[in-house]
Each structure stands twice: as structure tokens, then as C-alpha cells.
GURO-142307 format. One record per residue (C-alpha): residue number from 1; residue in three letters; x negated, y, z negated. Coordinates in nm, 4 decimals. Each point is the difference from the previous one (the first is absolute). Layout:
N
+-----+-----+----------+----------+----------+
:   i :  aa :        X :        Y :        Z :
+-----+-----+----------+----------+----------+
: NUM : ALA :        X :        Y :        Z :
...
+-----+-----+----------+----------+----------+
This chain:
60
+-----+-----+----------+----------+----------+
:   i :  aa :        X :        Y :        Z :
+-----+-----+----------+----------+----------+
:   1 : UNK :   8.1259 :  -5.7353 :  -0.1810 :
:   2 : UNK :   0.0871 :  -0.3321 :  -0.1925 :
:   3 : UNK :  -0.2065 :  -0.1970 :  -0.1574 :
:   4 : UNK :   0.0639 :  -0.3487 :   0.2161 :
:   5 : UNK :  -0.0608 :   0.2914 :   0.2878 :
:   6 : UNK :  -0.3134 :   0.0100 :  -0.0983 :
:   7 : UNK :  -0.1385 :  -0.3000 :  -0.1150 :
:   8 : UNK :   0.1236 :  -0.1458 :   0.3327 :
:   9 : UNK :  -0.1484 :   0.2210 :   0.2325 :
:  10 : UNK :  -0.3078 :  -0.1561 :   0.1704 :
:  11 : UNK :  -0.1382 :   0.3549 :   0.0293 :
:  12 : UNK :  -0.0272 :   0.1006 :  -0.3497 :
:  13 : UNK :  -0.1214 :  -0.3310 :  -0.1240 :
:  14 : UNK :  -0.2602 :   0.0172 :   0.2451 :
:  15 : UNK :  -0.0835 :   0.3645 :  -0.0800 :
:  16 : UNK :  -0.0339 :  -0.0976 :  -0.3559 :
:  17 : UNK :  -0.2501 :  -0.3508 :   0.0717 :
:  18 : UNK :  -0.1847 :   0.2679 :   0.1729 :
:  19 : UNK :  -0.0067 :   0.2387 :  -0.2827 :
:  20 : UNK :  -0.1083 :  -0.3135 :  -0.2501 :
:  21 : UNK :  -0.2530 :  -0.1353 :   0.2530 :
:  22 : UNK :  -0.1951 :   0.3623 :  -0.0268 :
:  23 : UNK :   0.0309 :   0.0735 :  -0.3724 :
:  24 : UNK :  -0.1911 :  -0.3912 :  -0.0193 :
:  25 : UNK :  -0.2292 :   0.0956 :   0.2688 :
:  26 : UNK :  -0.0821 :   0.3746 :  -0.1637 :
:  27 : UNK :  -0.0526 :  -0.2278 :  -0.3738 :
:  28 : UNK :  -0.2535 :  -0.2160 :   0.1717 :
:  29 : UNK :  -0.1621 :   0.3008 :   0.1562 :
:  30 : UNK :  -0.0174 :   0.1488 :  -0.3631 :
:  31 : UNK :  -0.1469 :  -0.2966 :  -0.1815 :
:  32 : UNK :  -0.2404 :  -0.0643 :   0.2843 :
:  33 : UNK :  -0.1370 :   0.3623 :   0.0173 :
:  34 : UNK :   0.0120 :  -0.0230 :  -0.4211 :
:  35 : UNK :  -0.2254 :  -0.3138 :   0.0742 :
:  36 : UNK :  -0.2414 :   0.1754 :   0.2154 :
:  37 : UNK :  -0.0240 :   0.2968 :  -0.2078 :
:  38 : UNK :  -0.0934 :  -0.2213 :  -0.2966 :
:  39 : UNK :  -0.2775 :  -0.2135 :   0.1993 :
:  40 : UNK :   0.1983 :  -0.2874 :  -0.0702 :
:  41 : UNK :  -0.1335 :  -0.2430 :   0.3035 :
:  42 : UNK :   0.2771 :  -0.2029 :   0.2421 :
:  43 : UNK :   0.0260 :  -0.3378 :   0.1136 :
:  44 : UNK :  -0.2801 :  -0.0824 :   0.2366 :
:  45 : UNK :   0.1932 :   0.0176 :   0.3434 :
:  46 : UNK :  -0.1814 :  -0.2967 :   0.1744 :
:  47 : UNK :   0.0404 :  -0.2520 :  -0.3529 :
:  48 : UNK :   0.3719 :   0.1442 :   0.0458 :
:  49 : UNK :  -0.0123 :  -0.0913 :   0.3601 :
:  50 : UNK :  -0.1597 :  -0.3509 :  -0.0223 :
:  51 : UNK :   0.2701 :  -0.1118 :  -0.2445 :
:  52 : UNK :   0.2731 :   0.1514 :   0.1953 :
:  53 : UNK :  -0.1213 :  -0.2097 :   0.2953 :
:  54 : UNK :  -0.0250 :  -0.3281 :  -0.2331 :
:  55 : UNK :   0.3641 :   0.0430 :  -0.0633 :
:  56 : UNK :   0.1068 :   0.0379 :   0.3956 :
:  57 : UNK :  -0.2104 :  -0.2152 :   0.1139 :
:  58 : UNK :   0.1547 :  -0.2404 :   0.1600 :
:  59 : UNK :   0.3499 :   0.1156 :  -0.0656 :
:  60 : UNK :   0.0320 :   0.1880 :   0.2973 :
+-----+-----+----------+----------+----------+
């Protein structure tokens, strides 16, 4: 297969966007599980959620 064969197909490129989404999802999974297992503490989720709702307010 060609290169240009490949780099145009919409399959591949979307097979590999896949393949990049996971490997970001699995390094979050693997810092936040590293976080837990070192009692670091998280964002509060309701501070997180007030702010959040600051910002949208309004803009909806």
C-alpha cells in the first residue's frame, strides 16, 4: 500500500485518532489511580461545579 493510500484513507486515520484518544485516556487513568494511591486529595467536585456554572451562565 502507498503511502498517500494511507494517509488518505478516512478509515485508518480514524483508526489511529482512536488509538491516540485511548493511550490519553489509559495516561489519565494512570496518574489518577497514582494520585489515589498516594492520598493526594482532588478538586472538590461541587467548588469545580459552581465555577463551571459561573462560566455558562448565561451563555447558553
Amino acid at each position: 500500500m502507498l503511502f498517500n493510500e494511507l494517509i488518505r484513507s478516512p478509515f485508518k486515520s480514524e483508526t489511529y485518532e482512536n488509538q491516540q484518544s485511548l493511550l490519553n485516556l489509559y495516561a489519565k487513568l494512570a496518574e489518577a489511580e497514582s494520585e489515589i494511591a498516594g492520598d493526594n486529595e482532588g478538586k472538590d467536585f461541587f467548588e469545580l461545579a459552581k465555577k463551571l456554572r459561573r462560566n455558562v451562565h448565561g451563555k447558553i
